[in-house]
N, C-alpha and C positions, 0 to 999 in steps of 0.2 A: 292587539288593536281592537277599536270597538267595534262592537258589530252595530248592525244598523238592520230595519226592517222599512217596508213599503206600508203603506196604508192600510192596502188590503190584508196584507199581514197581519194588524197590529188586529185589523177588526175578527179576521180568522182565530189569532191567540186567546181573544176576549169569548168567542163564542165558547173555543174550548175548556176554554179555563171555567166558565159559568156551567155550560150545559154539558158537555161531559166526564170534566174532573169534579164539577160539584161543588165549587167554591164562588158564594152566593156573590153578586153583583154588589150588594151592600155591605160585604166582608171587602170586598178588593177598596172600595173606594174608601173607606177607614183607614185601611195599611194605605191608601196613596195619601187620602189627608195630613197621617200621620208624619210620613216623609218627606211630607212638602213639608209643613209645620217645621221638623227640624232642618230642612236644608235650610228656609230661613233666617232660622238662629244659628246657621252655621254661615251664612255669609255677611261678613263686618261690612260690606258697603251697603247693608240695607240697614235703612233706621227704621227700626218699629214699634214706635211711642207711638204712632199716630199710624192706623192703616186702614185702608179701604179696597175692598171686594168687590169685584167687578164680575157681575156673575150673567152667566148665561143661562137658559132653562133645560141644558140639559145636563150627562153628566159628569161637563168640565165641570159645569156651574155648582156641581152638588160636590163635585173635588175639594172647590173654594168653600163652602159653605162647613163642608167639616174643619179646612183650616182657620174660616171665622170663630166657630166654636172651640175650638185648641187655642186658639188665641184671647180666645174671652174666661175660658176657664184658666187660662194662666196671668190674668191680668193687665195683660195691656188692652190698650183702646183702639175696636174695633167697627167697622160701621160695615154695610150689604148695599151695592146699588145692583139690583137686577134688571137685567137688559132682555127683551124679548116677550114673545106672546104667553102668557101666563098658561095656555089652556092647553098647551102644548110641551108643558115640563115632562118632562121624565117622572118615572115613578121613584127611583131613588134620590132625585134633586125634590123632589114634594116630603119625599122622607126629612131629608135633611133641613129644607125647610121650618117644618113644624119642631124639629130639634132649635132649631137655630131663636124659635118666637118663644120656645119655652124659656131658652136664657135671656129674652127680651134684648137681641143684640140689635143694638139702632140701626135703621133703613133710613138712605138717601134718597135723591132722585136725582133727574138728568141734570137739572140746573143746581147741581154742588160744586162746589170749589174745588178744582182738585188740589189748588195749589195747598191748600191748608190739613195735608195728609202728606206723610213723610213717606210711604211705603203703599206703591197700587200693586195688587193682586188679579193679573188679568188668567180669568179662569172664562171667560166668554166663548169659545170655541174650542174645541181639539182639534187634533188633526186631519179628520175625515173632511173639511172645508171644501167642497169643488165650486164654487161661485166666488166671483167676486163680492167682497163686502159690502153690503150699502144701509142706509136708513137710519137708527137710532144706533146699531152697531158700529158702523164708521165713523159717525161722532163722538160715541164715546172714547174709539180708539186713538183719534186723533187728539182732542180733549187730553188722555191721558198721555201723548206722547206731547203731546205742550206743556204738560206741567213740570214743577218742581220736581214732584217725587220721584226716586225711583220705582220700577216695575219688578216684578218678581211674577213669570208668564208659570203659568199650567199646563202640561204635557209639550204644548208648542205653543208661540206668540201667534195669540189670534190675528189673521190673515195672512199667516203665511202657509204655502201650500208643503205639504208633509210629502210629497215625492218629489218634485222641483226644487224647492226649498226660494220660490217665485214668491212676490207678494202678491195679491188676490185682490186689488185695487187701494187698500192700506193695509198697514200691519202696524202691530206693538214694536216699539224696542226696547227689549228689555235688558235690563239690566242682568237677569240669571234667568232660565230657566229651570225646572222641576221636568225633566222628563220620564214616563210609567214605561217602565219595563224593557223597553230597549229604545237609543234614540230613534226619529224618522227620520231614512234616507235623503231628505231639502233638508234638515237642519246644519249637515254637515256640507253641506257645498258652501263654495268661497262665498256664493250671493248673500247667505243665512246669516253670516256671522255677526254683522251687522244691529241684527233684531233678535238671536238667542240670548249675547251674553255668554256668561260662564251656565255651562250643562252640567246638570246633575243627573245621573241616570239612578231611579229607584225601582229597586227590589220589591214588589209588593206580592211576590208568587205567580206572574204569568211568565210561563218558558217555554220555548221552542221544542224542547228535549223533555226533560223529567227529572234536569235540575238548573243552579244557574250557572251563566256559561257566555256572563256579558263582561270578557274581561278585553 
């Protein structure tokens, strides 16, 4: 059976995994971009000739931003709309960033079309969400849940709450989600199923124990 963690959990595994096993914060989100990238191309209902990132400033958003670049360095067509107060990014989403201007991968804004993108990448929030969503966040989500494309959510569909498994005034629905390390306890309730889609659980080296044991 799968296991499942709490929020607090998940943010507990991350401290250890970074500050006392020593595996840098910018090493984990590589192996998570890299597993999103392929769950991806491992799911035939996503089309992605045509995709767009939907990034938040922290570091979902720098999650998304290594899969824009995995995506741009293997050739298909990639764009970035980020959402959020700029002065407030993460230092590993600022990393990723300047990676991301170095391949000069095109940036949208709020008034983009979604419908003329075959594949949205909601990497806007993780799981730690305690508020409801509002302001440029809510519209984007909603935006993306009007359109054509399908979705392909990051850790968890932005607004949905990770121990409930409640929406948080709107949420994504996605068509699959990429979830890091173990799912969160709301993703698996009946309410969730709706806005996860098909779960992927990925491997990226954070464990409860001192090896993996997410079967």
């Amino acid at each position: 059976m799968t296991q499942a963690i709490t929020v607090e959990e998940s943010r507990e595994l991350d401290d250890k995994t970074i500050n006392k096993i020593g595996i840098p914060s910018l090493v984990l989100m590589e192996r998570a971009g890299l597993k999103i990238y392929e769950n991806m191309l491992d799911n035939k209902d996503l089309d992605l000739s045509n995709v767009l990132i939907l990034a938040g400033t922290g570091n979902n958003g720098g999650d998304g931003l290594v899969v824009a670049r995995l995506l741009a360095t293997y050739g298909y067509q990639v764009s970035i709309l980020t959402v959020g107060n700029p002065d407030h990014a993460s230092e590993d989403h600022l990393a990723q960033a300047r990676i991301c201007n170095y391949y000069q991968i095109p940036k949208v804004f709020m008034n983009a079309d979604f419908n003329k993108f075959t594949t949205l990448v909601d990497a806007l929030f993780g799981s730690g969400l305690s508020r409801n969503v509002g302001g440029d966040f809510a519209t984007v989500i909603d935006k993306a849940n009007a359109s054509t494309a399908k979705i392909h959510a990051i850790d968890i569909p932005s607004g949905l709450n990770g121990d409930t498994g409640e929406v948080m005034g709107t949420a994504i629905k996605a068509t699959s989600t990429s979830t890091v390390a173990y799912p969160k306890v709301g993703m698996l309730k009946d309410q969730a199923k709706p806005y996860t889609g098909k779960i992927y659980v990925d491997d990226i080296g954070i464990y409860r124990g001192n090896a993996f044991e997410n079967e």
